[in-house]
C-alpha positions in Angstrom: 6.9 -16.1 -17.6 8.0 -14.3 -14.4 9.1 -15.6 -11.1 7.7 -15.0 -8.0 10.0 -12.7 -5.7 9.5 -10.8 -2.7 9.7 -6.7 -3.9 11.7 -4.8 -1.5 13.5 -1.6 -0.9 15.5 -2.6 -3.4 12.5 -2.1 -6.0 12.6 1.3 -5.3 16.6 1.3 -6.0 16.5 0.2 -9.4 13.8 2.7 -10.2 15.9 5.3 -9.0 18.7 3.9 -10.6 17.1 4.2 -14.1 16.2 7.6 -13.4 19.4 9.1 -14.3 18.1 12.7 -14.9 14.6 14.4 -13.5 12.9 16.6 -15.9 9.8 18.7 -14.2 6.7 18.0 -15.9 4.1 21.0 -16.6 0.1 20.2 -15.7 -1.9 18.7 -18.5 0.9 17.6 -20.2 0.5 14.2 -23.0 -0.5 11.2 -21.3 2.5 8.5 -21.0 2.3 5.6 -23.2 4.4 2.3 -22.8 5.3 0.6 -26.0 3.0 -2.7 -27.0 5.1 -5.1 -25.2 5.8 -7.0 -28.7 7.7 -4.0 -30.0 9.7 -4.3 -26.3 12.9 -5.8 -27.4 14.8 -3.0 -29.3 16.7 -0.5 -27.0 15.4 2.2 -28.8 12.0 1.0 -27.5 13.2 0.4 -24.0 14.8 3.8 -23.6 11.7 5.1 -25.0 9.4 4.0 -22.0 12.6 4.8 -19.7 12.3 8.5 -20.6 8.6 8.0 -19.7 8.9 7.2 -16.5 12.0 9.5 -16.1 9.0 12.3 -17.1 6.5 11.2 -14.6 9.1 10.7 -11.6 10.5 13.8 -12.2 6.7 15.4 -12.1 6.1 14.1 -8.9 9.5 15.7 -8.0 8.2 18.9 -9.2 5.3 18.6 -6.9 7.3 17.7 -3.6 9.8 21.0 -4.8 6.2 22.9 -4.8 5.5 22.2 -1.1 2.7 19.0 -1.7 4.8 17.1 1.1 6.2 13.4 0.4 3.8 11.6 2.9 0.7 13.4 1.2 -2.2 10.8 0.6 -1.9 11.8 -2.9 1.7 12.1 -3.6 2.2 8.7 -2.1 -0.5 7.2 -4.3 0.9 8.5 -7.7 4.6 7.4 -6.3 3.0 3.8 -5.3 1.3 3.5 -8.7 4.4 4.6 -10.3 6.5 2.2 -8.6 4.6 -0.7 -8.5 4.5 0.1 -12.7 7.8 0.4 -13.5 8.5 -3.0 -10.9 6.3 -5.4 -13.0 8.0 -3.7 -16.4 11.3 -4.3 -15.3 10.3 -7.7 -14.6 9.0 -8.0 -18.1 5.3 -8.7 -17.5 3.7 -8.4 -20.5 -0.2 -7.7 -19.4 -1.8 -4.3 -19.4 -0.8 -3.8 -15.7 2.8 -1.9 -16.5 0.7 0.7 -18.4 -2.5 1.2 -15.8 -0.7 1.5 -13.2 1.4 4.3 -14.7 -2.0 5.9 -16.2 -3.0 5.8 -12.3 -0.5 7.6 -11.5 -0.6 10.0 -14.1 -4.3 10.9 -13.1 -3.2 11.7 -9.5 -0.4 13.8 -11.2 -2.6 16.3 -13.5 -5.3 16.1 -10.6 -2.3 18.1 -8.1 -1.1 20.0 -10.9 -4.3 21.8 -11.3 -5.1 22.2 -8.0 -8.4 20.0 -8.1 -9.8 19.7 -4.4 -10.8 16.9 -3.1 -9.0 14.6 -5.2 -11.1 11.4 -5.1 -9.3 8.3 -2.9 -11.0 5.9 -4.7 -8.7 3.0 -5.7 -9.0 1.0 -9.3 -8.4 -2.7 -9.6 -6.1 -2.1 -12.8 -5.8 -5.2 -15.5 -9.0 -6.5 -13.7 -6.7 -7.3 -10.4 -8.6 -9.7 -8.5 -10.1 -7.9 -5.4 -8.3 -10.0 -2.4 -8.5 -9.6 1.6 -11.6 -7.8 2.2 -10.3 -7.4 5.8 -7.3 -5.6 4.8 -8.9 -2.9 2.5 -12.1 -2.4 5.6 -8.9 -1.4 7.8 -7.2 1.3 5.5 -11.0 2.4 4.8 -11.6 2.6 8.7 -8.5 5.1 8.7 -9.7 7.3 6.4 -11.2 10.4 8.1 -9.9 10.4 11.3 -7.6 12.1 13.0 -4.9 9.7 12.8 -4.7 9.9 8.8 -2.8 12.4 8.6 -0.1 10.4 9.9 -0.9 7.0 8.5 -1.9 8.6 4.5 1.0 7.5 3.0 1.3 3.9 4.4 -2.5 3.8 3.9 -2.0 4.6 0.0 0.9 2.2 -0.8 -1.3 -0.1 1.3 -4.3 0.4 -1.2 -1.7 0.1 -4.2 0.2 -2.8 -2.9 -3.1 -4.6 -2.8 -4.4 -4.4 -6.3 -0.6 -5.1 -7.7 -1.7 -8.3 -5.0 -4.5 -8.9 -7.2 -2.8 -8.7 -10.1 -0.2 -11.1 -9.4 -2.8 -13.3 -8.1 -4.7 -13.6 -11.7 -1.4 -13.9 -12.9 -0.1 -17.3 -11.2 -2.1 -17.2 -8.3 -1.5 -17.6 -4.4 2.4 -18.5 -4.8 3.0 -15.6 -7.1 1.1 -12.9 -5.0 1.8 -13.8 -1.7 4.7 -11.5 -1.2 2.9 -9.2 -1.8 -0.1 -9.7 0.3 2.6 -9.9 2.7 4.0 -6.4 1.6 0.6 -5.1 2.2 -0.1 -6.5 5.7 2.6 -4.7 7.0 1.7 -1.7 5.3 -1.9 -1.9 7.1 0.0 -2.4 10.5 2.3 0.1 10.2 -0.7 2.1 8.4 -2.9 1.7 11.9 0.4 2.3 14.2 0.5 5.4 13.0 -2.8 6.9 13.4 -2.9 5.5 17.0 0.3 7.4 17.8 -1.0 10.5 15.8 -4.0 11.1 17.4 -4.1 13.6 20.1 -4.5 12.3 23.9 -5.8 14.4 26.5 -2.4 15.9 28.2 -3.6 14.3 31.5 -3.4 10.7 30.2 -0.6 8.9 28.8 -1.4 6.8 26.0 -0.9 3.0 25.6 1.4 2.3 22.9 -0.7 -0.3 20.4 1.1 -3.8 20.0 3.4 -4.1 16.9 2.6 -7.4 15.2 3.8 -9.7 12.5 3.1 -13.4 11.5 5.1 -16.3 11.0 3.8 -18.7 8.2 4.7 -22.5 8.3 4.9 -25.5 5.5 1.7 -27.8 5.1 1.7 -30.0 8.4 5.1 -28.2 9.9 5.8 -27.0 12.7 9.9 -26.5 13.1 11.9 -23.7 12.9 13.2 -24.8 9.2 9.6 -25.1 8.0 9.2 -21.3 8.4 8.5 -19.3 5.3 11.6 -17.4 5.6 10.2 -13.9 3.9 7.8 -14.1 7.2 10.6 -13.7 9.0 11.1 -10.0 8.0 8.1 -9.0 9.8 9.7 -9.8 13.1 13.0 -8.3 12.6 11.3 -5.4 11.2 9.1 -4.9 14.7 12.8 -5.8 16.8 14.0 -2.9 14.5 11.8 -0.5 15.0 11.7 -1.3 19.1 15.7 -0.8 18.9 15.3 2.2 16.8 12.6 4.0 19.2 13.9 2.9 22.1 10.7 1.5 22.9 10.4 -1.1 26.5 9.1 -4.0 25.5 6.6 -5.2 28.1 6.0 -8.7 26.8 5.2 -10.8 23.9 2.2 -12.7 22.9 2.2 -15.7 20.4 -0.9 -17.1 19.2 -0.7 -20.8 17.1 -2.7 -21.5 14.1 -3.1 -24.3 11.9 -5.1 -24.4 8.5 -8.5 -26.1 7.7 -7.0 -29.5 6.5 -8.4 -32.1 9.1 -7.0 -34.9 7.6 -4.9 -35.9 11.1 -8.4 -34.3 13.1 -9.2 -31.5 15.2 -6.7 -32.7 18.2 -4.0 -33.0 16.2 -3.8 -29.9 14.7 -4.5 -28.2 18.3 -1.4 -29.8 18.7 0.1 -28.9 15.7 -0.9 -25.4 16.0 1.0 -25.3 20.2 3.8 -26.7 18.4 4.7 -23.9 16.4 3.9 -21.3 19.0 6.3 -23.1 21.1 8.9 -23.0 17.7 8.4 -18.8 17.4 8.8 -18.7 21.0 12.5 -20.7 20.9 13.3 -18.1 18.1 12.2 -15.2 20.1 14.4 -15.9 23.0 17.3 -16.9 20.3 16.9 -13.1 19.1 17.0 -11.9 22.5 13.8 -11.3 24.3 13.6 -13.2 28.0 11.9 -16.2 28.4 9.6 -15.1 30.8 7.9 -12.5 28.8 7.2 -14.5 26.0 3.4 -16.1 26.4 1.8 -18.2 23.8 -1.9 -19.8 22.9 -2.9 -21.8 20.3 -6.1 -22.0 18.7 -5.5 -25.0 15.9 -8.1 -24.1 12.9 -10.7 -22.2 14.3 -9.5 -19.1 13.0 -9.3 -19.2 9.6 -8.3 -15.9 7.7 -8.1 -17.4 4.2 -11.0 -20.2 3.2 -10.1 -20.9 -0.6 -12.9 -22.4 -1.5 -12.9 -24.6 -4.8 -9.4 -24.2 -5.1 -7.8 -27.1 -7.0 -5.3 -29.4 -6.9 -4.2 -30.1 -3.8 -0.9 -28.5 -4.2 -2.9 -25.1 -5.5 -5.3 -25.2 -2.3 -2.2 -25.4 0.4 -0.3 -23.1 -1.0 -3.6 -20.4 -0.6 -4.4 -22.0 2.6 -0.8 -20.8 4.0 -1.4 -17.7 6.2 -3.9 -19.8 8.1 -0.8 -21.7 9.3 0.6 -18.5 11.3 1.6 -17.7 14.3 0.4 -14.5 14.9 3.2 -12.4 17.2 1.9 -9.1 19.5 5.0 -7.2 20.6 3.3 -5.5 23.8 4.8 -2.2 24.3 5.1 -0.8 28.1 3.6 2.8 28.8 
């Protein structure tokens, strides 16, 4: 059985690692076909489904040398699909996903070979991936058409991918085992939404506002200290203090917002409390990384804003661990104009 781990850049490493040599594919060529997963254990077999994906990297490749440029909606969608397949093989899942995913991105493949136009943008929920945050895929969907996209299409179609492999993961071993990749695909949708606000064009007249970069911090069950912080959610931040350093961007303040989840066992005051509490610990971190005191501002709001409900989850132990990004403290880097 696999082991939950956050996929990072890394992912993308050993793929290209195993791709020792790129061969161009030609349009309409054989469909790719894994090997069962019970005849996965020779390294005949193994090298077998390497040269696969070898072939279908190195098709994509071919398209990228044709001119269809790397952040194209499309391009980004097979390369997503391709990845997020060859990830869960290389982890040894042994459920139809592996194969799907690749067959996804094989579609999207022969669809730019052959010139088709439009090319649907329709996503499939592969190995019957469970379809999770609703909110999240209504934001990518709001992106879609407008004039922003074409800055935002390939964050918005790893966005779409990284929430079925979500799904996946989720039927899998649930909350635990998906959750970093939920996570993944949050900050895919802000950075997908970032992008089409600096894309689109502002009247030369007017300057336009720079929209907030944000990330959340997630706590333990009834937590609230800085060693009870999820410490993948830390990423987001220094992600957001990255990208300020790296675009030179004035920071004009920062706004924390405190959450705590639906568990009222303690009552409502207490986690009001609870959810001040770690505001105040994010804010103590924030200054530690930097940022002056006096343009750091929190609120807390305890459980009336729940983003996960989890309704008829059981046991206990299953229901906190879903309940988790309701125990956030949401963080709005402000930028200055």
């Amino acid at each position: 059985m696999k082991s939950p781990h956050t996929r990072s850049t890394l992912s993308r490493a050993l793929l290209s690692a195993a791709i020792l040599s790129i061969v161009a594919g030609t349009a309409g060529a054989q469909q790719t076909r894994l090997n069962p997963q019970e005849k996965r254990i020779t390294d005949e077999a193994i090298h077998a489904d390497l040269q696969g994906y070898e072939a279908t990297q190195g098709r994509i490749k071919a398209l990228n040398d044709g001119g269809r440029p790397v952040r194209d909606y499309h391009l980004s969608k097979a390369q997503c699909w391709l990845d997020v397949s060859f990830h869960e093989y290389t982890r040894n899942d042994r459920s139809a996903f592996p194969q799907e995913a690749l067959t996804e991105s094989e579609k999207l493949i022969v669809d730019m070979e052959n010139g088709v136009s439009p090319i649907p943008t329709d996503t499939a929920l592969v190995n019957n991936a469970r379809y999770l945050r609703d909110d999240l895929w209504q934001r990518l969907k709001a992106i879609h058409g407008t004039p922003g996209f074409s800055c935002a299409q390939q964050a918005v179609a790893c966005g779409e991918v990284e929430l079925v492999h979500a799904g996946n993961e989720f039927n899998q071993q649930q909350w635990r085992h998906s959750k970093p990749y939920i996570q993944i695909a949050e900050d895919l949708v802000n950075d997908a939404e970032a992008l089409a606000r600096q894309c689109a064009v502002a009247p030369a007249a007017v300057a336009p506002t720079p929209g907030p970069l944000i990330a959340n911090v997630l706590f333990e069950f009834d937590r609230d200290g800085r060693k009870d912080i999820r410490t993948y959610s830390l990423e987001s931040i220094d992600r957001a203090l990255a990208t300020l350093a790296g675009e030179q961007r004035e920071l004009a303040g920062v706004t924390l917002v405190g959450h705590a989840d639906r568990m009222q066992g303690k009552g409502f005051d207490y986690n009001q409390g609870l959810s001040q509490r770690r505001a105040q610990t994010v804010r103590e971190l924030l200054i530690g990384r930097g940022i002056a005191a006096d343009r750091i501002r929190y609120e807390y709001r305890g459980d009336t804003q729940q983003v996960q409900q989890c309704d008829g989850v059981k046991p206990r132990a299953a229901l906190l661990e879903c309940l988790l990004p309701n125990r956030r403290v949401e963080v709005r880097f402000e930028l200055a104009r």
